[in-house]
VOTOR-199840 format. One line per field, with one value per atom (N, C-alpha, C): x, y, z; residue in one letter; atom name. Coordinates in Angstrom, 1 decimal, always signed. Layout:
<baros>
east	X; ...
north	Y; ...
up	Z; ...
resn	A; ...
name	CA; ...
</baros>
This chain:
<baros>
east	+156.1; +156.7; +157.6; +157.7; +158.0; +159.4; +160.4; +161.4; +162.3; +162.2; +163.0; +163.5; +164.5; +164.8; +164.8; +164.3; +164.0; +165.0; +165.4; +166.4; +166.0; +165.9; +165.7; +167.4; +166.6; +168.3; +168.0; +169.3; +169.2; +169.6; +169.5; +170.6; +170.5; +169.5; +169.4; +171.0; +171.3; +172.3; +171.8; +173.0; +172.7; +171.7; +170.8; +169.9; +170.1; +170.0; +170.3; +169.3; +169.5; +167.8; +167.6; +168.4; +167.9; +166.9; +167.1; +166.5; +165.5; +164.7; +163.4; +162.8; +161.4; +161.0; +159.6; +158.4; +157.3; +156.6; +155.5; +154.8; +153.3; +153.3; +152.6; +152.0; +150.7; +149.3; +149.3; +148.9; +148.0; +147.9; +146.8; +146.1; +145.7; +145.4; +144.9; +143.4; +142.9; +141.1; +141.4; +142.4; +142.1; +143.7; +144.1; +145.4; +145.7; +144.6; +145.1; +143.6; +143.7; +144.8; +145.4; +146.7; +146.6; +146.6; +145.1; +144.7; +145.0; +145.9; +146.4; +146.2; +145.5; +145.2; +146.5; +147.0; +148.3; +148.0; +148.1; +148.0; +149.7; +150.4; +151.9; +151.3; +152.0; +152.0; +150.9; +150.1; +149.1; +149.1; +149.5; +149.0; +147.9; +147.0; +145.9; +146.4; +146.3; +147.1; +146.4; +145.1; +145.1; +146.1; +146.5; +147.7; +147.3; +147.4; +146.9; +148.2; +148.5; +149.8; +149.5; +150.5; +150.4; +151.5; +151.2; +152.1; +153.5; +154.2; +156.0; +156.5; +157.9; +158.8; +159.5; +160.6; +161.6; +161.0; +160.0; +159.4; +157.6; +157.1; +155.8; +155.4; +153.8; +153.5; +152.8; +152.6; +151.9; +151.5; +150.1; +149.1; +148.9; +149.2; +148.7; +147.4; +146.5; +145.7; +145.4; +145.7; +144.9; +144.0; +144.0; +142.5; +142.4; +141.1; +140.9; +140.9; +141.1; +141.4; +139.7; +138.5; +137.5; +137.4; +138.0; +138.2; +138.5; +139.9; +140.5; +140.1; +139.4; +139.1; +138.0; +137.0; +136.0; +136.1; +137.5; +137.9; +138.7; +138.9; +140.2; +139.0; +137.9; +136.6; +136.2; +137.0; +136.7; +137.9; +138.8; +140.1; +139.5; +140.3; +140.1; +141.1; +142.5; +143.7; +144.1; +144.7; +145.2; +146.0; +145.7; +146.3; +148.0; +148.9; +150.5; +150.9; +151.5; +152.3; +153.8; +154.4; +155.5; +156.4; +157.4; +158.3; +159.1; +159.1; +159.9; +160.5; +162.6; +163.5; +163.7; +164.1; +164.3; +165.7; +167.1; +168.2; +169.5; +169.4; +170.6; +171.8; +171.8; +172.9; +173.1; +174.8; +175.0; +173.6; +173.6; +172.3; +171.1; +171.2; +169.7; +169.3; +167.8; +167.5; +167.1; +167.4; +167.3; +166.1; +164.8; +163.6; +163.6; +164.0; +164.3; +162.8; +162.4; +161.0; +161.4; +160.8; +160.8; +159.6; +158.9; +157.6; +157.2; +155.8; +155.3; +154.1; +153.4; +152.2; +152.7; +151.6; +151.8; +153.0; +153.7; +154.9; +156.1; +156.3; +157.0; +158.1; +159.5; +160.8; +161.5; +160.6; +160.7; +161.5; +162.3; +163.4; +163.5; +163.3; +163.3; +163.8; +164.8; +165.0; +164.9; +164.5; +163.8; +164.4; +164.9; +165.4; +164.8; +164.5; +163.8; +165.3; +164.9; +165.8; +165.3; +165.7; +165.1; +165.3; +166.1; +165.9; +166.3; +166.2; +166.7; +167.9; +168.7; +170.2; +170.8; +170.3; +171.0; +170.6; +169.2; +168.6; +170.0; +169.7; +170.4; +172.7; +172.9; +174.0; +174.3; +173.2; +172.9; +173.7; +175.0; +175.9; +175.2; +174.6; +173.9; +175.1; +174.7; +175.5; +175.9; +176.9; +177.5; +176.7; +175.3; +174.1; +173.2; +173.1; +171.5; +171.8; +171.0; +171.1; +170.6; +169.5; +169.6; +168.8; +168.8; +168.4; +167.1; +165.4; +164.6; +163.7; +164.0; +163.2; +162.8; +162.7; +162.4; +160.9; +161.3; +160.4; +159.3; +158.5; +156.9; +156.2; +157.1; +156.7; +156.6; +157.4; +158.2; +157.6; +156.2; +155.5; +154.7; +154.6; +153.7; +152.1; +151.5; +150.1; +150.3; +151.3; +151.2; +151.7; +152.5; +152.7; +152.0; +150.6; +149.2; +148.3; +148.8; +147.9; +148.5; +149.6; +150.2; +149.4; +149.3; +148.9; +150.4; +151.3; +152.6; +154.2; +155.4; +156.4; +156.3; +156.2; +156.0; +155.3; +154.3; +153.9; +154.9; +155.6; +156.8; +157.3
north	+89.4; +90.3; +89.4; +89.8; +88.7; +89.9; +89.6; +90.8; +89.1; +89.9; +88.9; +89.5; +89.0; +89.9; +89.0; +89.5; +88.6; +88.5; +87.8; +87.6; +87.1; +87.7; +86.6; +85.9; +84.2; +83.5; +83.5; +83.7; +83.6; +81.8; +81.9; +80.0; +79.3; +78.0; +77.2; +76.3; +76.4; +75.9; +74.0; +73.6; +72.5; +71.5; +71.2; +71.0; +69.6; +69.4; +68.0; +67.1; +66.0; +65.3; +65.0; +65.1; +65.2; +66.4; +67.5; +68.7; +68.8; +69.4; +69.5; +70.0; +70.0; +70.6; +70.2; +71.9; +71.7; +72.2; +71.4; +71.7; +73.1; +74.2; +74.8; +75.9; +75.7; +76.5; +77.9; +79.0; +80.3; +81.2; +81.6; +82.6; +83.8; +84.8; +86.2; +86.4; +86.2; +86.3; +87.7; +88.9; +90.0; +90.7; +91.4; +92.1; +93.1; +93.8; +95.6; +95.7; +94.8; +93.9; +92.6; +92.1; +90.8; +90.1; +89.2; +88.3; +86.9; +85.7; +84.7; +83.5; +82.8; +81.3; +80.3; +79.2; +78.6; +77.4; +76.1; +75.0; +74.6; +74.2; +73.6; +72.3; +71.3; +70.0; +69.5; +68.6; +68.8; +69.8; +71.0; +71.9; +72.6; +73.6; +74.9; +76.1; +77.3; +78.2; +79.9; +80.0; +81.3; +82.4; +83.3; +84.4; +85.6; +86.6; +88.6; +89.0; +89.8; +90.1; +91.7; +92.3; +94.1; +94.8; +96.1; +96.7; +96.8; +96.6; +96.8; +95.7; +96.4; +95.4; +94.4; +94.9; +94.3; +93.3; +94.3; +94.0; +94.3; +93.5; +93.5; +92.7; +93.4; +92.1; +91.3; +89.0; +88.5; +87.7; +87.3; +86.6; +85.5; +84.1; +83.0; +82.1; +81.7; +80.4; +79.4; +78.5; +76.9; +76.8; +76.0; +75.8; +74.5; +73.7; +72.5; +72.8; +71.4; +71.5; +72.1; +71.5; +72.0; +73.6; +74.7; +75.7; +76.3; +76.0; +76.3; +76.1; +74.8; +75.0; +75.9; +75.8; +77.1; +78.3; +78.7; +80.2; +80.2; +79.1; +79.1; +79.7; +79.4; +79.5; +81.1; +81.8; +83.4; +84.5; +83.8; +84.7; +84.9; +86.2; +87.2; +86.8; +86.2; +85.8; +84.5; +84.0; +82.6; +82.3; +81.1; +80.1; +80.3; +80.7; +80.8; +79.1; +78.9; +77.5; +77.4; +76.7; +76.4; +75.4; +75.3; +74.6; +75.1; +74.5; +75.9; +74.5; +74.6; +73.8; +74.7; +73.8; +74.6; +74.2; +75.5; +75.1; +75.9; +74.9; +75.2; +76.7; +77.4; +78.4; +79.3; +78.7; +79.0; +78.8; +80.5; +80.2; +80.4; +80.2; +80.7; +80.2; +80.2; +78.9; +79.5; +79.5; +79.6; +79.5; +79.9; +79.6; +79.7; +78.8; +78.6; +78.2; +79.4; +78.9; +79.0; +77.7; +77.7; +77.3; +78.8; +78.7; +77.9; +77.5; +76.4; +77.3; +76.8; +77.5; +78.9; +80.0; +81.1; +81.9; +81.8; +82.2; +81.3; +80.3; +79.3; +80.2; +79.8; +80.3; +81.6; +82.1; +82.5; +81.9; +82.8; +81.9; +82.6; +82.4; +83.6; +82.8; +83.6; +83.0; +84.2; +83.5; +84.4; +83.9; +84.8; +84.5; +85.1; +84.9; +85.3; +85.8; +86.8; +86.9; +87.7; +87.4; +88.0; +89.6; +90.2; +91.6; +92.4; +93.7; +94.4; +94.7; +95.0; +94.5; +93.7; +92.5; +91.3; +90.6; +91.7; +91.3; +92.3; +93.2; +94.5; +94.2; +93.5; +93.2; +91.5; +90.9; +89.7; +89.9; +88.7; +88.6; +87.2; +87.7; +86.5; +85.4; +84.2; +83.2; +83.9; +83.7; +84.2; +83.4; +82.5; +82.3; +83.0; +84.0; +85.0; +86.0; +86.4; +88.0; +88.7; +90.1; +91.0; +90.7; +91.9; +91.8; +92.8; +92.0; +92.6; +93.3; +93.1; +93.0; +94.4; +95.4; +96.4; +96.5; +95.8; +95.8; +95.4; +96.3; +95.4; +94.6; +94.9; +94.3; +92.6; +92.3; +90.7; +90.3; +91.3; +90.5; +89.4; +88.6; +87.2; +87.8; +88.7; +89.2; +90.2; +90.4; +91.4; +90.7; +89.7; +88.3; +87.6; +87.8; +86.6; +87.4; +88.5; +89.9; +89.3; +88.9; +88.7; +87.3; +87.5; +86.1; +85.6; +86.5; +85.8; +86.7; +86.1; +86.9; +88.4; +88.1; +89.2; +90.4; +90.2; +91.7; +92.1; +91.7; +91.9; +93.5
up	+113.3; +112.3; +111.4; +110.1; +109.0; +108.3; +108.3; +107.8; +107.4; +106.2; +104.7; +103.7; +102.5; +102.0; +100.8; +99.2; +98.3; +97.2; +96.2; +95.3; +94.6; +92.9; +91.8; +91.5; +91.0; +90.7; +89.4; +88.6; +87.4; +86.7; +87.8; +87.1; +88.6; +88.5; +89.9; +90.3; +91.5; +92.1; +91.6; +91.9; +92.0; +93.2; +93.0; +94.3; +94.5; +95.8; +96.2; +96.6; +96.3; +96.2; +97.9; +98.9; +99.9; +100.8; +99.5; +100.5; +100.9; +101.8; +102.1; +101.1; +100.4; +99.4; +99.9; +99.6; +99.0; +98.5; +97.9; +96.6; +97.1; +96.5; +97.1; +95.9; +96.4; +95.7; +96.6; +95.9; +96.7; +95.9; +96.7; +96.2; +96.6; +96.6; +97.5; +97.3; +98.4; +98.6; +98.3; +98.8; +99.0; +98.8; +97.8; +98.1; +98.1; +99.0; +99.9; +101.0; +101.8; +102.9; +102.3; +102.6; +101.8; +102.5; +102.0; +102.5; +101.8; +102.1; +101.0; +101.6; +100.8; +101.1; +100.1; +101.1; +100.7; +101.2; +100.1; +100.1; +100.4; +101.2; +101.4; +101.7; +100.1; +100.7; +101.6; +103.1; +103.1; +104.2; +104.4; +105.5; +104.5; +104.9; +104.4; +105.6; +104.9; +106.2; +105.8; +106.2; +105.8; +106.5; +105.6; +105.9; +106.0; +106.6; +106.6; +106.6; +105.6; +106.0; +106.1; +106.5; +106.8; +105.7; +105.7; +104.4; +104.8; +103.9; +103.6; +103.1; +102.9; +101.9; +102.6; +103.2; +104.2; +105.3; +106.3; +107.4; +107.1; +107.7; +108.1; +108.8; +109.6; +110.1; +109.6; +110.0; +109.5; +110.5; +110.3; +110.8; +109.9; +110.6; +110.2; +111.5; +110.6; +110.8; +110.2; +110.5; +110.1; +109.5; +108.5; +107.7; +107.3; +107.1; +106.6; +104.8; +104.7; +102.7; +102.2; +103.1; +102.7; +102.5; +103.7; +103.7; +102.9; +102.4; +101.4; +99.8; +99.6; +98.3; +98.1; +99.2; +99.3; +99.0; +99.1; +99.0; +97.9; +97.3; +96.0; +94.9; +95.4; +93.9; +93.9; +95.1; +95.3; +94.9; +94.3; +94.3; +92.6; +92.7; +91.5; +89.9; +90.8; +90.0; +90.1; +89.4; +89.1; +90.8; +90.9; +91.7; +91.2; +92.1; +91.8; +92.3; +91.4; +92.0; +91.7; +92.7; +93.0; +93.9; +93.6; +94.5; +95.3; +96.5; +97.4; +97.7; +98.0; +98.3; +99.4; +100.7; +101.9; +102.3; +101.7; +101.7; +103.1; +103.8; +104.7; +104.5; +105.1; +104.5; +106.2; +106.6; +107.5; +108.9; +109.1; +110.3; +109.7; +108.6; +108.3; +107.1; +106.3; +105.7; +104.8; +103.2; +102.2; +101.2; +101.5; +100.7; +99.0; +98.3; +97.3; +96.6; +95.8; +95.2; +93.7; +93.0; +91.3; +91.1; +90.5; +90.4; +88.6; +88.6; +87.4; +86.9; +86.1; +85.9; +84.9; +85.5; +84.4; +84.9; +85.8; +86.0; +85.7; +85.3; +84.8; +84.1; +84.8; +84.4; +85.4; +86.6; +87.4; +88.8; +89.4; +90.2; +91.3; +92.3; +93.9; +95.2; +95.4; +96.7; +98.0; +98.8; +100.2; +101.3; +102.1; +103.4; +104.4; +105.3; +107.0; +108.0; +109.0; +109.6; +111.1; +112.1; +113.1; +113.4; +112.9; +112.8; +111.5; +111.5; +110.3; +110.8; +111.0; +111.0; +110.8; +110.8; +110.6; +109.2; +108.5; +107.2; +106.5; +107.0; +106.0; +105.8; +106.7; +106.9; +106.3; +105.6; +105.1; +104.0; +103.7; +102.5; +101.9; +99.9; +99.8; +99.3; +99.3; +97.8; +96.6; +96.3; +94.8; +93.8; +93.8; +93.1; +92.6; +94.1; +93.7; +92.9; +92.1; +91.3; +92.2; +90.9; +91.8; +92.9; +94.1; +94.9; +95.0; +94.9; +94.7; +95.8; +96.8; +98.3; +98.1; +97.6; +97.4; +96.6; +95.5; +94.3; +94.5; +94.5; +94.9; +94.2; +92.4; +91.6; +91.8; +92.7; +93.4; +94.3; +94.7; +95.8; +95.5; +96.0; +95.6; +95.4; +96.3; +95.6; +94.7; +94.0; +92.7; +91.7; +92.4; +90.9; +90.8; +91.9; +91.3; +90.2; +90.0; +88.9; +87.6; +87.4; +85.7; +85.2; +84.1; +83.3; +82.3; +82.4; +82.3; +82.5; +83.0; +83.2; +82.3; +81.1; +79.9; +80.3; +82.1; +82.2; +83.3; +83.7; +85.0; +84.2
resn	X; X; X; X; X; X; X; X; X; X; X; X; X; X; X; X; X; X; X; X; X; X; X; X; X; X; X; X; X; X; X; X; X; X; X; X; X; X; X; X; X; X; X; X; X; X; X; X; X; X; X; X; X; X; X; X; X; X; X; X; X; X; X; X; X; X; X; X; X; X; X; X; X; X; X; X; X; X; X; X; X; X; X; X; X; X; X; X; X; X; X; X; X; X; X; X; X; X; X; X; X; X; X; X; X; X; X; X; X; X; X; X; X; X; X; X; X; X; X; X; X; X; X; X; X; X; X; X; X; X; X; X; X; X; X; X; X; X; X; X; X; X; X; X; X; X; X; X; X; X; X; X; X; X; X; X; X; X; X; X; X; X; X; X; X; X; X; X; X; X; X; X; X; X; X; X; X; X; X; X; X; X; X; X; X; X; X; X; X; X; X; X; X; X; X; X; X; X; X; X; X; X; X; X; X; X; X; X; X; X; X; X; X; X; X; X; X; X; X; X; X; X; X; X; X; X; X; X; X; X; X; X; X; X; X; X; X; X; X; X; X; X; X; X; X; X; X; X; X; X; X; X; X; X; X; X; X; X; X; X; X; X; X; X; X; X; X; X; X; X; X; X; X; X; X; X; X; X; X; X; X; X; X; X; X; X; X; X; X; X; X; X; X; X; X; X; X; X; X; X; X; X; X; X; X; X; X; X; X; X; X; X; X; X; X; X; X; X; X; X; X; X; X; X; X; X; X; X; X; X; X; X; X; X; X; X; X; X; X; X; X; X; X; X; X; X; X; X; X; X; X; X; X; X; X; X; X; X; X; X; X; X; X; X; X; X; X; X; X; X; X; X; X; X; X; X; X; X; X; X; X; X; X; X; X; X; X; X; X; X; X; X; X; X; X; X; X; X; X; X; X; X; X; X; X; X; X; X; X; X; X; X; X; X; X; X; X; X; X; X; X; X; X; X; X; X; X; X; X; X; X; X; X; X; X; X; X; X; X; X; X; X; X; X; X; X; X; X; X; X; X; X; X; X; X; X
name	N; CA; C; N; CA; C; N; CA; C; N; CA; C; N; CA; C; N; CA; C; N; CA; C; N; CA; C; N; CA; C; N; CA; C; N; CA; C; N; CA; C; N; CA; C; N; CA; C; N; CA; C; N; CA; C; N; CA; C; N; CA; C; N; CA; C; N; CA; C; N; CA; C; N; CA; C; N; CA; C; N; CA; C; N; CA; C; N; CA; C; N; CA; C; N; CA; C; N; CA; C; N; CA; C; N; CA; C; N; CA; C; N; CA; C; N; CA; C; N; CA; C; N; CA; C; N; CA; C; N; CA; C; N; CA; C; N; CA; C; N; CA; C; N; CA; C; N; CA; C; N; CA; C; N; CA; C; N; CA; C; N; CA; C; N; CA; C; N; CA; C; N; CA; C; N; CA; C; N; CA; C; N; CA; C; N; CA; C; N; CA; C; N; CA; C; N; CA; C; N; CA; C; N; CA; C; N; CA; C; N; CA; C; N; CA; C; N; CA; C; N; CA; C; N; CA; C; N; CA; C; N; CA; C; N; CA; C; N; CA; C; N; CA; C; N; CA; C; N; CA; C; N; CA; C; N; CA; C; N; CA; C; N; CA; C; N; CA; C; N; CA; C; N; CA; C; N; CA; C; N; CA; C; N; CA; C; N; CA; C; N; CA; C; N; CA; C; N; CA; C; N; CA; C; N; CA; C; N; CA; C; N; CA; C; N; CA; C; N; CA; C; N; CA; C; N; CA; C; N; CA; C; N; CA; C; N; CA; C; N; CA; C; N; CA; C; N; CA; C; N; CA; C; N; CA; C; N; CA; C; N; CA; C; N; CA; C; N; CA; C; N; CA; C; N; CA; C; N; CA; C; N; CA; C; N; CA; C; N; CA; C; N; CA; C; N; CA; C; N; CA; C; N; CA; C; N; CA; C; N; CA; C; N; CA; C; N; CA; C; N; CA; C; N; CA; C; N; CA; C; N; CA; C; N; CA; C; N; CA; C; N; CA; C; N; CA; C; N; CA; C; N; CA; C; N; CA; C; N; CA; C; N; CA; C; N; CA; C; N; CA; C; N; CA; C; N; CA; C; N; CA; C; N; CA; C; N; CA; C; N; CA; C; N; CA; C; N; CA; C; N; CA; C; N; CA; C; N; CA; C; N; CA; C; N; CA; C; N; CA; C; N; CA; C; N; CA; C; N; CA; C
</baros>
């Protein structure tokens, strides 16, 4: 079960060149079920995820790069790309993505949390705006549908 809660930033914190960071491709072979194929740096990772906002469930498997470019030639919408910085914050870890491409100028940061009380009781950084975890318009397979922020 995957229960996160998502945030556009309007203005990036200062990032530190030590942070963990990586560079990452995907796409949705299928989104209702969503099905997402994700290039991280060299992992391949096919994903199934289940419906909701907050909480759902997700299914990951392993894929070879051959797998994956196989299936990149089947998606319907553009390849989403981005940079995800993986930033320390207290107990829990900050998924900081600044996406490139046709979303370029887009700013999200995503947190994981082992229950819904402890997401829903989550005080963010005085960085993040609003808080979108609701908006389904913010889901990564309904921001592989735009050909640019301007249809948000």
């Amino acid at each position: 079960m995957e229960i996160e809660r998502k945030f556009l930033v309007p203005t990036l914190p200062k990032l530190d060149a030590s942070l963990a960071k990586k560079q990452i491709q995907q796409g949705y072979v299928s989104t209702s079920p969503v099905v997402r194929i994700r290039q991280s740096n060299d992992d391949y990772i096919l994903t199934c995820k289940g419906k909701g906002l907050i909480a759902r469930e997700e299914f990951e498997l392993s894929m070879t790069k051959d797998e994956y470019d196989h299936l990149a030639t089947k998606l319907d919408f553009p390849l989403i790309k981005k940079t995800r910085y993986l930033m320390p914050y207290g107990p829990f870890t900050i998924e900081l993505d600044v996406f490139d491409g046709h979303l370029k100028g887009l700013q999200v940061a995503e947190v994981e949390f082992s229950s819904l009380e402890i997401a829903n009781s989550f005080t963010p950084p005085h960085w993040f705006g609003l808080d979108v975890t609701l908006d389904p318009r913010y889901q990564n397979n309904q921001l592989s549908k735009l050909t640019s922020l301007d249809d948000l």
